[in-house]
N, C-alpha and C positions, 0 to 999 in steps of 0.2 A: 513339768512342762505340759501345757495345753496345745492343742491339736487347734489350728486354723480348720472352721468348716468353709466347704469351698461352694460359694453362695450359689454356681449354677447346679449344683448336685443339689440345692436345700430347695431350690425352685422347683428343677424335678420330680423330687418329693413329694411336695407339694402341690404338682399336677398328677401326681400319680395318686393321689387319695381325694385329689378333687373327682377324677374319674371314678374312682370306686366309690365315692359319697353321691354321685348324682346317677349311678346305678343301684343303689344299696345306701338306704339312711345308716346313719350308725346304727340305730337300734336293732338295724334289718340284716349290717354286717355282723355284729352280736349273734343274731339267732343263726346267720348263714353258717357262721364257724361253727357255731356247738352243733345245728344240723347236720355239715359235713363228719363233723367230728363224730359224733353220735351213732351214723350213719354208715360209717364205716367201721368201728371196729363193734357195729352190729352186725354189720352183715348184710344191712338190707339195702344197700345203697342201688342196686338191681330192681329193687320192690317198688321202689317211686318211678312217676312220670316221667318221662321224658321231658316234659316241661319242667320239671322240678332237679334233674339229674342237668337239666341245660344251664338250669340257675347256678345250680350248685358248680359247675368247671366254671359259670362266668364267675364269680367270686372267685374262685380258687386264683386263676389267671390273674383279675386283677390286683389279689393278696399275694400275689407270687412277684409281680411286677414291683407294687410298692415295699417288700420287703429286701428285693434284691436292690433299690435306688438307698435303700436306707443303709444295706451294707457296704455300696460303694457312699454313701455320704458319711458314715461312721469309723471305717474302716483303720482311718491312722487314730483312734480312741481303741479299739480292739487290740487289749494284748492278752496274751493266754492264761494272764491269771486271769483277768473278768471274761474271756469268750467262753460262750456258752455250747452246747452239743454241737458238730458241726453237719454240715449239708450232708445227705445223703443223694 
């Protein structure tokens, strides 16, 4: 049985990664994650800019935003054999 996606959640989506695409090229989303990533389990996330640490929460935020629209848009597809780690 397939799961109906429910078209104003996919629109959502959809505005939700338009925003993080016209703050952050993909390419630039790409380097955002591996920098945050990188960055912290170095340790030096402290060691950058301010300008640079401002980037990095603005990314986070709107990666947080669009992955939360995607779990309510996915959500009746998630069942616990395919769900993956869950939120901390």
């Amino acid at each position: 049985m397939s799961a109906t996606i429910n078209p104003l959640l996919l629109q959502q989506t959809a505005e939700k990664l338009q925003v993080l695409f016209q703050d952050f090229s993909p390419a630039e989303s790409r380097e955002q994650l591996w920098q945050l990533f990188s960055l912290t389990i170095s340790g030096a996330f402290n060691h950058q800019s301010v300008a640079e640490r401002q980037d990095l929460l603005v990314f986070y935020g709107h990666l947080q935003e669009v992955l939360v629209t995607l779990e309510q848009l996915l959500a009746p597809t998630i069942t616990p054999q395919n769900r993956g780690a869950q939120a901390f």
